[in-house]
C-alpha positions in Angstrom: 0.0 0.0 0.0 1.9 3.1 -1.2 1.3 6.5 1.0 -0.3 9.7 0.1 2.9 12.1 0.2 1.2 15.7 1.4 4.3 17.5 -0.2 4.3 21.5 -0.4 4.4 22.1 -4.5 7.2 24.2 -4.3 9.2 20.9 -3.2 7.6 18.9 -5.8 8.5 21.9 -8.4 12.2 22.2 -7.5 12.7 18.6 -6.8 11.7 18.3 -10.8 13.8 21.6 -11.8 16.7 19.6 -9.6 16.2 16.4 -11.2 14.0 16.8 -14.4 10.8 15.2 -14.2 11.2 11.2 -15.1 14.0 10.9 -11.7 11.5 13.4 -9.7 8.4 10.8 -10.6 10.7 8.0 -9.6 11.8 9.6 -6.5 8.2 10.6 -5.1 7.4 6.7 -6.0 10.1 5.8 -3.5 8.7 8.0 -0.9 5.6 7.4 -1.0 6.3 3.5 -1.1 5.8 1.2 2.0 8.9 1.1 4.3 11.0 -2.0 4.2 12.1 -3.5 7.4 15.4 -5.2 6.9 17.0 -7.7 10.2 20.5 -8.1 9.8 21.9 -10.6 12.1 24.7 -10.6 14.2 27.0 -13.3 13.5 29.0 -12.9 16.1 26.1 -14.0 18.3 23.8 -16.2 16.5 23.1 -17.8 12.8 21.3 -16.7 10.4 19.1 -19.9 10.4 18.9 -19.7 14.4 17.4 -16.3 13.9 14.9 -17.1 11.7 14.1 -19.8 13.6 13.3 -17.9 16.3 12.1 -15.3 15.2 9.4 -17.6 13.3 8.2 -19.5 16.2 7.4 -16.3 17.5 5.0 -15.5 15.3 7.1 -13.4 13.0 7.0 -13.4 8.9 10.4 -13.4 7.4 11.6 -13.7 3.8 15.6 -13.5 2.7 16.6 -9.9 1.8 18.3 -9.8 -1.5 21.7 -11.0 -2.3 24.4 -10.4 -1.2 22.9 -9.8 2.2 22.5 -13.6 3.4 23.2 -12.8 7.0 19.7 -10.3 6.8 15.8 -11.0 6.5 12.7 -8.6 5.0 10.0 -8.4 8.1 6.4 -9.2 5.6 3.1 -7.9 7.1 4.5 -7.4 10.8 5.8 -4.0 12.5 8.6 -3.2 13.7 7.6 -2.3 16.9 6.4 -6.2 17.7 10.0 -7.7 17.4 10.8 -5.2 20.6 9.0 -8.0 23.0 11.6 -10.4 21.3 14.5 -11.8 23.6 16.7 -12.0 20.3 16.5 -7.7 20.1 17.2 -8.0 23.6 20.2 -10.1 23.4 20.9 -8.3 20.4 21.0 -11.5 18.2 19.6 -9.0 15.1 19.5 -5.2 14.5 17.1 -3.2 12.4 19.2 -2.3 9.3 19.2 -0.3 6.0 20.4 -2.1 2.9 21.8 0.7 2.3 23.8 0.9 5.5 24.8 -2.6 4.5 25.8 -2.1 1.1 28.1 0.6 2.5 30.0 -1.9 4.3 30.4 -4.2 1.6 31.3 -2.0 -1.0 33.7 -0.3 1.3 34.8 -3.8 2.2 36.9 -3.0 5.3 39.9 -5.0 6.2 41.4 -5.8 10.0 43.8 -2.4 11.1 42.0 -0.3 8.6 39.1 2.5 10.2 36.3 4.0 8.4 34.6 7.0 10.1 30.9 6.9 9.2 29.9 10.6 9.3 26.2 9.9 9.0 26.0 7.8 12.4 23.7 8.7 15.0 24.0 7.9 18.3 22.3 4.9 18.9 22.9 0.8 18.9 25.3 0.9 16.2 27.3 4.1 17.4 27.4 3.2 21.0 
């Protein structure tokens, strides 16, 4: 179900001056498209398969995300929110994830001794 953007024209009108109008269609499409819960495991706690697995018997929906990512799962028909209640969030067996974020690190493909500053971290799980 995609979402009615409520969008002030003037941002419609220089997003489309800024882009030219085919990219500024396709961009409003993204926007107003339903968001995409990604769960990226952590492997240094727990399996992929071990996640599922539990994350299944609790109820939960989960379908692979796209390659490359095998280590993360697409939440179908279920919120966020729920998997709060879960003792693998707790334990921190998974973590809500962008593929984006995770394309980052595998196109930067970081190697032991070398550091990469992410300037667009927020303070948070991932940061702290």
């Amino acid at each position: 179900m995609e979402r009615t953007l409520r969008l002030p024209p003037a941002f419609r009108e220089r997003l489309a001056l800024q882009l030219g109008e085919q990219d500024c269609a396709r961009v409003l499409t993204a926007l107003g498209a339903p968001c995409v819960h990604v769960l990226r495991v952590n492997l240094r706690l727990a399996t992929p398969q071990a996640v599922h697995a539990e994350l299944e018997a609790a109820g939960f929906e989960l379908e692979p995300a796209p390659a490359p990512f095998d280590d993360a799962f697409v939440l179908v028909g279920g919120r966020l929110r729920d998997l709060q209640a879960t003792e693998a969030l707790r334990a921190s067996r998974f973590a809500s994830q962008n593929l984006a974020e995770m394309a980052a690190v595998r196109v930067l493909d970081p190697q032991p001794g070398e550091s990469v500053l992410d300037l667009c971290a927020a303070p948070g799980a991932i940061t702290a």
